[in-house]
TIPA-539661 format. One record per residue: x, y, z of N, C-alpha, C, CB in turn; residue number from 1; residue in one letter. Coordinates in steps of 0.1 Angstrom, whole numbers, always signed. Glycine has a CB too. Example, Ala and Ser with C-alpha at 12.3 -4.5 7.8 and 13.67 -1.06 7.14 Angstrom:
[[+132; -57; +78]; [+123; -45; +78]; [+132; -33; +78]; [+113; -45; +90]; 1; 'a']
[[+128; -22; +71]; [+137; -11; +71]; [+129; +0; +79]; [+141; -6; +57]; 2; 's']
END
This chain:
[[-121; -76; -9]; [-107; -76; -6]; [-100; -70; -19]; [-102; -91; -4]; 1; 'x']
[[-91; -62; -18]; [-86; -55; -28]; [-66; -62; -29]; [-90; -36; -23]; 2; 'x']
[[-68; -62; -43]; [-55; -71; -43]; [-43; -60; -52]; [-58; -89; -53]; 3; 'x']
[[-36; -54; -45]; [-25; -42; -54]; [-16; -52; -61]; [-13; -30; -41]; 4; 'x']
[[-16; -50; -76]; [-8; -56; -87]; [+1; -50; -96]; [-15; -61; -96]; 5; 'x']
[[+14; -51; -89]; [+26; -42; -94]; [+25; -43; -111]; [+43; -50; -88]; 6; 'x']
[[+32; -35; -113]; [+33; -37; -132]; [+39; -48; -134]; [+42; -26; -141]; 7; 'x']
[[+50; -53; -131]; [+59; -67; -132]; [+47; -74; -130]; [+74; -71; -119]; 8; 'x']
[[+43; -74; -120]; [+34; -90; -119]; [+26; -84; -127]; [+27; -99; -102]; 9; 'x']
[[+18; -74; -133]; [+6; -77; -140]; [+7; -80; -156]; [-3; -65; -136]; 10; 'x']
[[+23; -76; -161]; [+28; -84; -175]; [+32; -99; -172]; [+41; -78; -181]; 11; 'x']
[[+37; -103; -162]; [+44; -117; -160]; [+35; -129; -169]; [+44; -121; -143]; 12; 'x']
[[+25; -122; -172]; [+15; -133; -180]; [+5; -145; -171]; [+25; -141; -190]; 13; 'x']
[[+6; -143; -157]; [+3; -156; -151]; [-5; -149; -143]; [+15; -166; -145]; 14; 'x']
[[-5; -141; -143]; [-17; -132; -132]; [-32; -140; -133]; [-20; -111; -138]; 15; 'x']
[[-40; -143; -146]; [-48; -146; -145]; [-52; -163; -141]; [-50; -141; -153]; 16; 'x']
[[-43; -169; -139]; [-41; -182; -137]; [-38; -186; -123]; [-30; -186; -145]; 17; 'x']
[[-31; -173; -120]; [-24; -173; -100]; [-41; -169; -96]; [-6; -153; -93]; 18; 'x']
[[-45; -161; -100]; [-58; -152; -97]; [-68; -168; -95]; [-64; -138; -115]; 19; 'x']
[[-70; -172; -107]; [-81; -187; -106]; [-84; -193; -93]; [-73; -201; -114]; 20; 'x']
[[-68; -194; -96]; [-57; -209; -85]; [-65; -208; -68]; [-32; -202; -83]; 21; 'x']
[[-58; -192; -69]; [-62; -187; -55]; [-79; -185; -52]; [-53; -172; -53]; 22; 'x']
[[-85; -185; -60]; [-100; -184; -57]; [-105; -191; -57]; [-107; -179; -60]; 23; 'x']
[[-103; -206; -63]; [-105; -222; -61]; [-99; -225; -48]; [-98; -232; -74]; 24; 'x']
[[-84; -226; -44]; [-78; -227; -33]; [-87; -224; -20]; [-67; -218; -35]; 25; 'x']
[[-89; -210; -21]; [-91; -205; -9]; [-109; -201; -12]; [-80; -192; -5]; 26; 'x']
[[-120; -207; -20]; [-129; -210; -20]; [-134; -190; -18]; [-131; -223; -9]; 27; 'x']
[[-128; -183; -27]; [-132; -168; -27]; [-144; -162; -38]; [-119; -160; -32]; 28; 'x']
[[-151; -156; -30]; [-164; -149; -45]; [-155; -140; -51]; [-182; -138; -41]; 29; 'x']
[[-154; -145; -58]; [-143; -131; -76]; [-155; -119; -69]; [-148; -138; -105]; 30; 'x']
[[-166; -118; -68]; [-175; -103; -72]; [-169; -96; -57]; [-198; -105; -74]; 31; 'x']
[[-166; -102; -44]; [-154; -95; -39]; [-145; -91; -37]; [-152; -95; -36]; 32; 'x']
[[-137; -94; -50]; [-121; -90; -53]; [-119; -80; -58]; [-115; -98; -60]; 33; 'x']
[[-114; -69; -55]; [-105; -57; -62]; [-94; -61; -69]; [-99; -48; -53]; 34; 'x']
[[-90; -59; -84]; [-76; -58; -84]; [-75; -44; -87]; [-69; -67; -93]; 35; 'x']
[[-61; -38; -76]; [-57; -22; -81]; [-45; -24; -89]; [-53; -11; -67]; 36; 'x']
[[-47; -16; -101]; [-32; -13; -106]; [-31; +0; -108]; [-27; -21; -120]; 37; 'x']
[[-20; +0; -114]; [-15; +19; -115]; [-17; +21; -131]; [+8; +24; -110]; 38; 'x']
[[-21; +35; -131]; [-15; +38; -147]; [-10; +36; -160]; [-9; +42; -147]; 39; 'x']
[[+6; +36; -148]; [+15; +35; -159]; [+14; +15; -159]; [+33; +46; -155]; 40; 'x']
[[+6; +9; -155]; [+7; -9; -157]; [-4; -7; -174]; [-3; -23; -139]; 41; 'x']
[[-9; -1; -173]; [-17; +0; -187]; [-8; +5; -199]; [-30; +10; -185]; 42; 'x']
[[+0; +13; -198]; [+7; +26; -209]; [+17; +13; -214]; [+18; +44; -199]; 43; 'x']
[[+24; +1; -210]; [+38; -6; -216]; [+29; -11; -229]; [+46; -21; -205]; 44; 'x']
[[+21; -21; -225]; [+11; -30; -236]; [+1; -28; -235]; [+10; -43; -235]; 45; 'x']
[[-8; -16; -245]; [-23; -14; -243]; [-29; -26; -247]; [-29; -3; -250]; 46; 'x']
[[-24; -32; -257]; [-33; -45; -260]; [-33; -57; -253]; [-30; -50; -273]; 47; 'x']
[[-20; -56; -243]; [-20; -71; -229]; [-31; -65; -226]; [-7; -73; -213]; 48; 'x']
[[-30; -55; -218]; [-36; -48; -206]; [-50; -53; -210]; [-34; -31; -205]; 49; 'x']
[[-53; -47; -222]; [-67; -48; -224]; [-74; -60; -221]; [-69; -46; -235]; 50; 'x']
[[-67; -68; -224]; [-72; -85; -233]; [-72; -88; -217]; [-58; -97; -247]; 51; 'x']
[[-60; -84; -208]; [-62; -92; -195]; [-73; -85; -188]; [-50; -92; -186]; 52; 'x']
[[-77; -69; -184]; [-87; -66; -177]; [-98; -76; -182]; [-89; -51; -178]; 53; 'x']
[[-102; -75; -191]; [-114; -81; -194]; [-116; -93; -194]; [-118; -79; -204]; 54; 'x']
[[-104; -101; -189]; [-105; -115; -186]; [-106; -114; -170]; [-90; -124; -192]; 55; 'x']
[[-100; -102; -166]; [-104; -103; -149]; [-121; -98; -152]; [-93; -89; -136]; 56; 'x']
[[-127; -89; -157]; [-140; -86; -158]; [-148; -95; -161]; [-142; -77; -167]; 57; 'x']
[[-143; -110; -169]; [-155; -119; -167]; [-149; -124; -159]; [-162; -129; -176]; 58; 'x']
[[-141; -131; -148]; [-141; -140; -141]; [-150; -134; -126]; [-127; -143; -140]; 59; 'x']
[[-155; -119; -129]; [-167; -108; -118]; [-154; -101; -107]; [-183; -120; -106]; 60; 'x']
[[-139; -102; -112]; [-137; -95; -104]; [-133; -78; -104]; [-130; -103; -100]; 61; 'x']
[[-135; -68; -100]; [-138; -52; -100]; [-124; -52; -103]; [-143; -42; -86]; 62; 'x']
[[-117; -41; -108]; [-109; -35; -111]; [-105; -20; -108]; [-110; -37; -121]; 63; 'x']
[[-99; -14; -100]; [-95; -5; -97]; [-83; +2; -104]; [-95; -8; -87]; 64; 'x']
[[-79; +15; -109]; [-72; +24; -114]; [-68; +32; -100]; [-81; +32; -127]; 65; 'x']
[[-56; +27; -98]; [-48; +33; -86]; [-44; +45; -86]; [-36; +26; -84]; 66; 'x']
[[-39; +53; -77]; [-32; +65; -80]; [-35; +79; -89]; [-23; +59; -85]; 67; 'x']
[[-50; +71; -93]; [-55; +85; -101]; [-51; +97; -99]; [-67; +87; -100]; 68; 'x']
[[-43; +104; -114]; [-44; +117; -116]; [-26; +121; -112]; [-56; +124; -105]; 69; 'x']
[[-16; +107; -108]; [-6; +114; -106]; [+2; +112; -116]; [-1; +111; -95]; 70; 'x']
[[+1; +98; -123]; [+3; +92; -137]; [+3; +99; -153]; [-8; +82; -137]; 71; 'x']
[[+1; +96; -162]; [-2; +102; -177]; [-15; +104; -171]; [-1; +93; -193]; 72; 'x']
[[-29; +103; -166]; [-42; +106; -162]; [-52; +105; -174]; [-42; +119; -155]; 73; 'x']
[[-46; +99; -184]; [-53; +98; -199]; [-67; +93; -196]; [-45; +87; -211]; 74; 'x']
[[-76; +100; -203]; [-90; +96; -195]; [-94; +86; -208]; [-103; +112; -190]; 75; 'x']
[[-88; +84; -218]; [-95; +71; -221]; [-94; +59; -222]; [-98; +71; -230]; 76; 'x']
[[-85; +60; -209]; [-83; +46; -199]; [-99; +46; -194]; [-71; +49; -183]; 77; 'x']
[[-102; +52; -194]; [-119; +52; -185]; [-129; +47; -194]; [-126; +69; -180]; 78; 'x']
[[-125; +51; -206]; [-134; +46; -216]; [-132; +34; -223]; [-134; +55; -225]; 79; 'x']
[[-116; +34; -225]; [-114; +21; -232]; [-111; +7; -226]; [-105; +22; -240]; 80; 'x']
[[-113; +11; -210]; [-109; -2; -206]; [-118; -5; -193]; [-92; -2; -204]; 81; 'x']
[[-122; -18; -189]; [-130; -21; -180]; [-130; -20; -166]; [-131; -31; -182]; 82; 'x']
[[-127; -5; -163]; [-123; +2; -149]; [-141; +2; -141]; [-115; +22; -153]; 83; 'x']
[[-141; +0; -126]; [-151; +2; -123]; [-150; +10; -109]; [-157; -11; -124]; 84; 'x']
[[-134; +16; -109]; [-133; +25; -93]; [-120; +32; -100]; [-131; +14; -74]; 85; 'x']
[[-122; +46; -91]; [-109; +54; -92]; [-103; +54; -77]; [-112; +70; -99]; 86; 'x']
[[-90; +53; -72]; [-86; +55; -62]; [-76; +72; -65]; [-79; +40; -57]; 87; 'x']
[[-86; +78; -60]; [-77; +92; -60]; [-63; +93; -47]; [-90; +106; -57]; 88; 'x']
[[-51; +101; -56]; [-40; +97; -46]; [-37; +104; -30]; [-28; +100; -54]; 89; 'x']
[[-33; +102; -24]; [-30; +110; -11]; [-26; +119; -10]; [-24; +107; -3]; 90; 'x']
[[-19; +122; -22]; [-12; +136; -26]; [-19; +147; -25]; [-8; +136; -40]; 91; 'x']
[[-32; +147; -31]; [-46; +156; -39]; [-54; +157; -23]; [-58; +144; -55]; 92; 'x']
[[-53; +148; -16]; [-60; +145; -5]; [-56; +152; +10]; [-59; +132; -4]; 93; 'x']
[[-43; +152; +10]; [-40; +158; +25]; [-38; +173; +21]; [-25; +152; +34]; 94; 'x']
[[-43; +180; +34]; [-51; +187; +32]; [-60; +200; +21]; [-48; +188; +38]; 95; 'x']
[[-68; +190; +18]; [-78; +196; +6]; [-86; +205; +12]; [-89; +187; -2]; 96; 'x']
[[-89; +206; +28]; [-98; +212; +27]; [-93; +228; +27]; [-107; +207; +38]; 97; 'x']
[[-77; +231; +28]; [-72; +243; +32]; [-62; +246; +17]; [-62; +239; +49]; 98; 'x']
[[-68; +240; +4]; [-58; +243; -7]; [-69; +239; -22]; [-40; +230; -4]; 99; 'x']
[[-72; +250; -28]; [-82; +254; -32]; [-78; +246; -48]; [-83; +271; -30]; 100; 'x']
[[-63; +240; -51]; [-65; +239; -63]; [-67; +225; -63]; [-54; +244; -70]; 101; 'x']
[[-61; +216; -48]; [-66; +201; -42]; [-81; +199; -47]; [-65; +202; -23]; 102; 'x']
[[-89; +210; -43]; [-99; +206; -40]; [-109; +208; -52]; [-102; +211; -29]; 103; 'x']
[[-105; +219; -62]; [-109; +212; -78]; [-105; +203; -83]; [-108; +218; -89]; 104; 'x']
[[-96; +198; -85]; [-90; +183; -90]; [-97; +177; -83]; [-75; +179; -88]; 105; 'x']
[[-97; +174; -70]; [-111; +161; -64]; [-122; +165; -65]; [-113; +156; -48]; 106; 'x']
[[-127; +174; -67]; [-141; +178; -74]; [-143; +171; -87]; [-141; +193; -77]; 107; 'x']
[[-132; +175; -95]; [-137; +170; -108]; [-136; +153; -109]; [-128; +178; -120]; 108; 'x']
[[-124; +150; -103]; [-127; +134; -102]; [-136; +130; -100]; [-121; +126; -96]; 109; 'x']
[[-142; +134; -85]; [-154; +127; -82]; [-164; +128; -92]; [-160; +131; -70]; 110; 'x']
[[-170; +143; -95]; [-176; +143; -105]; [-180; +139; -120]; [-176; +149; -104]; 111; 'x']
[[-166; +135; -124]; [-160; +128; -137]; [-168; +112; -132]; [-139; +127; -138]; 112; 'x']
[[-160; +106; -124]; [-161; +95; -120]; [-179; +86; -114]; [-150; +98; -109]; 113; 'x']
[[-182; +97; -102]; [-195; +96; -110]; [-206; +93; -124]; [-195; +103; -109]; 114; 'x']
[[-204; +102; -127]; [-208; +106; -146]; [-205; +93; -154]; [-197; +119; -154]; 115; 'x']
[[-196; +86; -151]; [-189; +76; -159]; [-196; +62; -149]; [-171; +79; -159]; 116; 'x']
[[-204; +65; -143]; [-206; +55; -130]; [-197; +44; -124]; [-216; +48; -133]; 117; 'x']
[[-184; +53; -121]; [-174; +46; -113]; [-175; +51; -101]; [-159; +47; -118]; 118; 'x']
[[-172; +41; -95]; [-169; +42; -74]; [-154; +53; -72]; [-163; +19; -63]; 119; 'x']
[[-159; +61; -62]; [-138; +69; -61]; [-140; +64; -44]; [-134; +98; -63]; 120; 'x']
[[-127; +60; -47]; [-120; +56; -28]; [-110; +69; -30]; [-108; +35; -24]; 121; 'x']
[[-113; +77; -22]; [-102; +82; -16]; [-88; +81; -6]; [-106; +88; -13]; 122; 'x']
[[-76; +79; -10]; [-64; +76; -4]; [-60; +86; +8]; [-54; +77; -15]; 123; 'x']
[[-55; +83; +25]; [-49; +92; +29]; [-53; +99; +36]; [-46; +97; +22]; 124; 'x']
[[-67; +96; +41]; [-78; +102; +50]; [-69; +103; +59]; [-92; +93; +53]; 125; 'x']
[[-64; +113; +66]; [-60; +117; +84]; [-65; +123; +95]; [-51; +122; +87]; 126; 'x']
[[-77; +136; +84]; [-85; +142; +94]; [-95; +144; +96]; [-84; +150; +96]; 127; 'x']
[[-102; +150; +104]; [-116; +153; +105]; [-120; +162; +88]; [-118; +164; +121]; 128; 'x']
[[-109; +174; +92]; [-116; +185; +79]; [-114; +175; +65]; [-106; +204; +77]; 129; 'x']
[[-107; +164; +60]; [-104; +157; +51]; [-115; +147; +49]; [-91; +152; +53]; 130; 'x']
[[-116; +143; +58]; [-130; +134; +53]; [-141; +141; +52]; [-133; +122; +64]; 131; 'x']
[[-144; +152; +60]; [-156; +165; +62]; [-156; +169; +43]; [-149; +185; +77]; 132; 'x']
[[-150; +174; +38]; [-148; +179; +27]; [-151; +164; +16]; [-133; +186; +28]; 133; 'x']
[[-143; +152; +21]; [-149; +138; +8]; [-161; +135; +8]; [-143; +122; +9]; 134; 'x']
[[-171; +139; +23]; [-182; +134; +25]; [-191; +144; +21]; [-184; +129; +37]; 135; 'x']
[[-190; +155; +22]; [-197; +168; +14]; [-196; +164; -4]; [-187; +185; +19]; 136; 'x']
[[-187; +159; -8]; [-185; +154; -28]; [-192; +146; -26]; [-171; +149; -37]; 137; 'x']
[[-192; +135; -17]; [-198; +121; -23]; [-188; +113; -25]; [-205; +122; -36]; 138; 'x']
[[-175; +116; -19]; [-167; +101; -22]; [-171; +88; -15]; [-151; +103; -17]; 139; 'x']
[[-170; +83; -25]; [-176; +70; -23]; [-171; +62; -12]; [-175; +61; -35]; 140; 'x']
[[-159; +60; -9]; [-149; +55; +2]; [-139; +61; +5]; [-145; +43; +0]; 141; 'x']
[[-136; +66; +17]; [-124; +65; +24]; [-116; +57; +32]; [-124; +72; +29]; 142; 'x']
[[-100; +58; +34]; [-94; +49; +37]; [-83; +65; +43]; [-91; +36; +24]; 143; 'x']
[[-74; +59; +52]; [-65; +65; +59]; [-62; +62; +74]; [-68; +77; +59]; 144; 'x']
[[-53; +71; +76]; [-46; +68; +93]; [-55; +76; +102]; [-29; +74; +95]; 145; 'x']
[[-69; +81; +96]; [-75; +89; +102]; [-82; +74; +109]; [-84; +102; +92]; 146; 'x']
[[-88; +62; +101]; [-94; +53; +107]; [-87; +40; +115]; [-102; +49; +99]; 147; 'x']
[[-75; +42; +112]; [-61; +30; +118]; [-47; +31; +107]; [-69; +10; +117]; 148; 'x']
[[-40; +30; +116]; [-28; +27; +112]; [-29; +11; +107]; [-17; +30; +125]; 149; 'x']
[[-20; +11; +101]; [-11; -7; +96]; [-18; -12; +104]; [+7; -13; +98]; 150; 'x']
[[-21; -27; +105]; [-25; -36; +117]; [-19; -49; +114]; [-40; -38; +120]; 151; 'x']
[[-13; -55; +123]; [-4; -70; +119]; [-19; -78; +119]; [+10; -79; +134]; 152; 'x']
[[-19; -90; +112]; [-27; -99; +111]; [-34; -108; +124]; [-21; -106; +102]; 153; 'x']
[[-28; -103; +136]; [-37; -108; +149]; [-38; -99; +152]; [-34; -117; +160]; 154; 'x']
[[-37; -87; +152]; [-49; -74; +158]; [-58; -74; +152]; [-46; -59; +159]; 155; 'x']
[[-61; -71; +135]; [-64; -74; +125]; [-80; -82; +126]; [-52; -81; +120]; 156; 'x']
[[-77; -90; +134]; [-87; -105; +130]; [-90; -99; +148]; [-77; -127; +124]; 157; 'x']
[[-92; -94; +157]; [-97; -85; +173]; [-109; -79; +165]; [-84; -71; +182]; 158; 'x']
END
């Protein structure tokens, strides 16, 4: 399950306590949890940021770097901090397979990302030639309207 953590809530200071709460509550394995944040939630307070990823990193839950590459894209976010997936943006993604500069930039992520042995989800999947082109790199996961639209929480659970 992947949990998107706005910048506000991920300074509010209580993220890691709400995080606990809810996985005692609702009886969750942390080593299934995503949290995604963006970028710029790292760039306000490198030293929060830090001190908190790695409090989410022992409690086993993954961490995701959202939006890759649209942000500052400082790559020693990768190095200095306890990232274990890149989510490349939708931007870079629709159609890559027909726009040559798309498709070095996701080249090199994947291949960066790789190398660094991080997972890339790709954002934004809608077509055949879009996923044809992530599955030829090796993206690790896709996601888009190519496999469903939104779903309310009783179609959802069909």
């Amino acid at each position: 399950m992947s949990i998107n953590i706005s910048g506000r809530h991920f300074r509010q200071g209580n993220l890691i306590d709400t995080l606990k709460a809810n996985i005692r509550c609702f009886d969750l394995a942390p080593e299934y949890i995503t949290v995604e944040i963006t970028e710029t939630s790292l760039i306000k307070s490198q030293q929060y940021a830090l001190k908190t990823l790695l409090r989410l990193r022992d409690l086993g839950i993954s961490i995701s770097l959202d939006d890759f590459g649209t942000g500052y894209s400082s790559l020693s976010y990768l190095s200095s901090y306890p990232i274990n997936k890149l989510k490349i943006d939708r931007s870079f993604v629709t159609e890559v397979h027909c726009d040559s500069d798309k498709a070095a930039i996701i080249n090199a992520i994947i291949a960066m990302s790789h190398t660094l042995n991080l997972s890339v989800t790709a954002e934004g999947v809608e077509t055949v030639e879009e996923l044809a082109f992530l599955k030829d790199r090796k993206c690790d996961i896709v996601q888009g309207y190519y496999f469903s639209r939104p779903l309310s929480p009783e179609d959802a659970g069909k």
